[in-house]
C-alpha positions as CSV (number, residue, x, y, z in Angstrom):
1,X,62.2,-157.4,-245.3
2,X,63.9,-157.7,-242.2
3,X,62.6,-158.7,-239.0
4,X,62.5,-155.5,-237.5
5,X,60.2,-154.4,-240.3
6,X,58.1,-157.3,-240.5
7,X,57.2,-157.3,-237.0
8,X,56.8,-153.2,-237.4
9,X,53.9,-154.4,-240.3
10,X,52.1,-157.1,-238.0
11,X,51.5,-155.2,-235.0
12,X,50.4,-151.8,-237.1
13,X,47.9,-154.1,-239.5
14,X,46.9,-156.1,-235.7
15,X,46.4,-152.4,-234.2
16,X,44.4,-151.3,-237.2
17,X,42.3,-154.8,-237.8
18,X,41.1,-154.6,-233.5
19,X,39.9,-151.0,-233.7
20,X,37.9,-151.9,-237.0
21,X,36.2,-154.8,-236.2
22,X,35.3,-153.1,-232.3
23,X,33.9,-150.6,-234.0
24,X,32.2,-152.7,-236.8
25,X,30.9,-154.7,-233.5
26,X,29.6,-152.1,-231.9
27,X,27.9,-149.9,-234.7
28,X,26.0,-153.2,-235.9
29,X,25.1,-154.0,-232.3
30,X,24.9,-151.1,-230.3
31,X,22.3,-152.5,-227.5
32,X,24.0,-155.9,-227.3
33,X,26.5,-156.4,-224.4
34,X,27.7,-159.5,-225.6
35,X,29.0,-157.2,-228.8
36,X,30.1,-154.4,-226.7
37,X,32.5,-156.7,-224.5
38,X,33.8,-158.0,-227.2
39,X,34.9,-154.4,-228.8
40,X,36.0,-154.0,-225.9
41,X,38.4,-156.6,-225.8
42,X,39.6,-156.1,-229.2
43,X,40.7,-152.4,-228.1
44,X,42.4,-153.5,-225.0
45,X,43.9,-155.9,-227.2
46,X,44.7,-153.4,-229.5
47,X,46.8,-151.1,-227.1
48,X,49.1,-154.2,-226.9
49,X,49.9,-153.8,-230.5
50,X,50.3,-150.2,-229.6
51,X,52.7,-150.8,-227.0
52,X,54.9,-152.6,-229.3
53,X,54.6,-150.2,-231.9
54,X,56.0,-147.6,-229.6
55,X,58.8,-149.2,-228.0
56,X,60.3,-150.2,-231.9
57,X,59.7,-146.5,-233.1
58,X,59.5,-144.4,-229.5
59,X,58.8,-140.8,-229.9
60,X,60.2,-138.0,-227.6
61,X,59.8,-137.6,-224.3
62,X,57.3,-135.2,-223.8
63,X,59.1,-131.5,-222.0
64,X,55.5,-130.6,-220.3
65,X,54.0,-133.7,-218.4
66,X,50.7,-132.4,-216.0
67,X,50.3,-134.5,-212.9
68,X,46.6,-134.9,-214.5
69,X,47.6,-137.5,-217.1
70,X,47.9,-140.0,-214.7
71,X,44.3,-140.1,-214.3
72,X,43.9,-140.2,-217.8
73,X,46.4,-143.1,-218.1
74,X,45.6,-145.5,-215.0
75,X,47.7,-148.2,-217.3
76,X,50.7,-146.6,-217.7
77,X,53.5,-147.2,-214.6
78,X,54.3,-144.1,-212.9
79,X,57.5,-142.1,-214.0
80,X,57.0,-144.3,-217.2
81,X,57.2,-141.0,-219.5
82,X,60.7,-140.0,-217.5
83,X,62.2,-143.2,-218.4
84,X,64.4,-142.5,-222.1
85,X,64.2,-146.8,-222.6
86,X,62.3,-147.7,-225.0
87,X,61.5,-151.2,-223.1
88,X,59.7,-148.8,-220.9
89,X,56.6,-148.3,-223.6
90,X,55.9,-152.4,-223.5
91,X,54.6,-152.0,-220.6
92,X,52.1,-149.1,-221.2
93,X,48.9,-150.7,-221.4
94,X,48.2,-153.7,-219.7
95,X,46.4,-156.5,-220.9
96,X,44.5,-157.9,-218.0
97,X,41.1,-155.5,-219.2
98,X,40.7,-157.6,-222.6
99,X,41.1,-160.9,-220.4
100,X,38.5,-159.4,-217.9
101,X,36.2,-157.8,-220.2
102,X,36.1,-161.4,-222.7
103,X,35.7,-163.9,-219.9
104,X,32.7,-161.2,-219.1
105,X,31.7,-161.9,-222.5
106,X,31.7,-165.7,-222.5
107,X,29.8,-166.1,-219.8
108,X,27.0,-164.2,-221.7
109,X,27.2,-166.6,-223.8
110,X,26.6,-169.0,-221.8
111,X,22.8,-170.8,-221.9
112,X,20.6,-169.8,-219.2
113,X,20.1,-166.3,-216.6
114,X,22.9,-164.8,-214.9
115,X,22.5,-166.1,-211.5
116,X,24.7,-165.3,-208.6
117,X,27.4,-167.4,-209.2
118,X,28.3,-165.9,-212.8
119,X,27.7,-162.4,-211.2
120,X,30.1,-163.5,-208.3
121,X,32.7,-164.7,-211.5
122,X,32.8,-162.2,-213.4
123,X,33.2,-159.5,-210.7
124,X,36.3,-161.6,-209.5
125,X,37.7,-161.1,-212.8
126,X,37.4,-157.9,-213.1
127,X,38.8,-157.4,-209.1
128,X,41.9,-159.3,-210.5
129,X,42.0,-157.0,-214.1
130,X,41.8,-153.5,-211.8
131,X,44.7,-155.0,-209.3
132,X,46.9,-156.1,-212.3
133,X,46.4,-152.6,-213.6
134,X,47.0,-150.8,-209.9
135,X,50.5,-153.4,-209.7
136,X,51.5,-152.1,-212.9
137,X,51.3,-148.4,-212.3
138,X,52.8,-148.8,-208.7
139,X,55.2,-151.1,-208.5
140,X,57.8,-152.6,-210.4
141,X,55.9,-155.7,-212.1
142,X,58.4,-155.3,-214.8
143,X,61.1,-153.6,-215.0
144,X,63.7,-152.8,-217.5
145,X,67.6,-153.1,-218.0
146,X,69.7,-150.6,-220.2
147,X,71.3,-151.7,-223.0
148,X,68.8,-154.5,-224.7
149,X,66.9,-154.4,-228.1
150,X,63.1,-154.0,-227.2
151,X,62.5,-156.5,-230.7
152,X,63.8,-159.5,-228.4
153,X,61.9,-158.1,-225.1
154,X,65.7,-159.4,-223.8
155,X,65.6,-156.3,-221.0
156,X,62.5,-156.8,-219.2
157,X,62.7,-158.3,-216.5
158,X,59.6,-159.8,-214.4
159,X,59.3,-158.4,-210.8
160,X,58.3,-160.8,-207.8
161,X,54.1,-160.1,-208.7
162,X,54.7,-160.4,-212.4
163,X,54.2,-164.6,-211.9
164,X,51.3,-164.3,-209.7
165,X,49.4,-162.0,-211.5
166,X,49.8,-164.0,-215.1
167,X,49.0,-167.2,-213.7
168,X,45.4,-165.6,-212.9
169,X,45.2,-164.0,-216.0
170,X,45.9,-167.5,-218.2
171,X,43.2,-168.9,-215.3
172,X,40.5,-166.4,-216.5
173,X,41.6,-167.4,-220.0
174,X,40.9,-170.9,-219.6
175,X,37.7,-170.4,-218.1
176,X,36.7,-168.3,-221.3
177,X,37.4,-171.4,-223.5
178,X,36.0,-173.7,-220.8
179,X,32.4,-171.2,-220.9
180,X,32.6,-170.9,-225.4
181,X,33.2,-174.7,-225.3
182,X,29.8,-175.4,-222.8
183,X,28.2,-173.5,-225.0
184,X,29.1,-175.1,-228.0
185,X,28.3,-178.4,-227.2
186,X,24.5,-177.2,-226.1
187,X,24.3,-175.1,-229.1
188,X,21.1,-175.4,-230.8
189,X,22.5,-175.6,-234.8
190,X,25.3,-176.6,-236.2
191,X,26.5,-173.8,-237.3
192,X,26.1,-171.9,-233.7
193,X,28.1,-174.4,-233.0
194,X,31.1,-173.9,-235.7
195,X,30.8,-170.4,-234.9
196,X,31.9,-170.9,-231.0
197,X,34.3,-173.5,-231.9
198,X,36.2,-170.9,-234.3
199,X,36.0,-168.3,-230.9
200,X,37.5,-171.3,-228.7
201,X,40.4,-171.4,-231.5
202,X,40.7,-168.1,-231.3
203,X,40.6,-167.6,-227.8
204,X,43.7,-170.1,-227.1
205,X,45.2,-168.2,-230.0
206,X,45.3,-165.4,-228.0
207,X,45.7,-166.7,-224.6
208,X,49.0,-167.7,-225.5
209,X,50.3,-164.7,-225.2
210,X,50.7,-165.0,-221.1
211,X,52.4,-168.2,-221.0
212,X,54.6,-167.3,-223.6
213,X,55.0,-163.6,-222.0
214,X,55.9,-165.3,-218.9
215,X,58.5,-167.7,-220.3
216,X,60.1,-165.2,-221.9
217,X,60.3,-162.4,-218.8
C-alpha cells in the first residue's frame, strides 16, 4: 500500500471508530454529562479525520452555494468552498470544540461540587474554543500556497494568530491530564484508577496533535 492509501485507511477507520463509540456513549448514558462531553469530543474529533479525508479525495466545488450555509458551518473559513485547493478542506472544522468540550469533561470528573472556580474554568475554555472558531472563519489563521501535496500539509501556512491560539489549546490540554491525573490518584479502587490512567494516556495521545500541528505549519 502506498502512503497515500494508508493514510486514506486510518483517517476513514478514525472517522468511523469516533462516531461509534459517541454514539455508543451516549445511547448507554443518555442523562450523564460526563458521557455526553465525551461524545462530544469524539465527534469534534471526528471532523478532523474528515477534514483530511476531504482534502486527499476533494469533491467539486459546489455551482449553488446560499449565503445560509454559513450559519450552518460556523467552522468552515469564509470563501472556503470558492477556493479549488484542496489544502483549503484541512482547515474545515476546527478542533478547539473537542479540546473545550473534554477539559469540560475532566473537570466532572473531578472529586467534589462544581464550585465557582471550575465554573469560571470551564467557561474560559469554551470563550477560547468559540474565538478559535470565530479566527478561523474570519481571518487567515492558515492559509494555503498553490502548488503543494495536501498528504505532507507542505502548503499551509500558519497566519500571525495561528501560534497564539495553539498554545491555549495545548494549555487546556494539559489541564485535562493535570484534572484525570487528580483524580486518579484520589480514586477510590484500583481499577477507577487504571481506568483514568488509560484516559491520561490517551489524552496526551491526542493532545499531540497541536504541538506537532504547530511545528509542522
Amino acid at each position: 500500500m502506498t502512503l497515500y492509501q494508508i493514510t486514506f485507511s486510518v483517517n476513514f477507520l478514525a472517522l468511523i471508530a469516533s462516531l461509534w463509540l459517541g454514539l455508543y456513549l451516549v445511547t448507554r448514558n443518555p442523562r450523564s454529562p460526563t458521557a455526553c462531553l465525551t461524545a462530544l469530543t469524539l465527534w469534534s474529533l471526528g471532523g478532523l479525520f474528515l477534514n483530511i479525508l476531504l482534502a486527499l479525495v476533494p469533491p467539486p466545488v459546489p455551482s449553488f452555494r446560499p449565503s445560509y450555509l454559513r450559519f450552518l458551518f460556523p467552522f468552515w473559513p469564509s470563501g472556503m468552498l470558492e477556493e479549488n485547493s484542496a489544502n483549503a478542506w484541512l482547515q474545515g472544522w476546527s478542533v478547539a470544540p473537542s479540546i473545550a468540550f473534554w477539559h469540560h469533561a475532566t473537570m466532572l470528573m473531578r472529586p467534589g461540587k462544581m464550585n465557582a472556580w471550575r465554573w469560571t474554568r470551564v467557561v474560559a475554555g469554551y470563550l477560547i474554543a468559540f474565538a478559535a472558531i470565530q479566527v478561523q472563519a474570519f481571518t487567515k489563521i492558515l492559509f494555503s500556497v498553490e502548488g503543494g501535496d495536501p498528504l505532507y500539509l507542505n502548503s499551509l501556512h500558519a497566519g500571525p494568530l495561528y501560534s497564539i491560539f495553539g498554545i491555549a489549546l495545548i494549555v487546556l490540554t494539559i489541564l485535562s491530564v493535570i484534572h484525570l491525573a487528580r483524580s486518579a490518584f484520589v480514586a477510590p479502587t484500583e481499577i477507577v484508577r487504571r481506568q483514568l490512567m488509560t484516559l491520561v494516556t490517551a489524552t496526551l495521545i491526542t493532545g499531540l496533535i497541536a504541538p506537532v500541528s504547530l511545528v509542522s505549519s
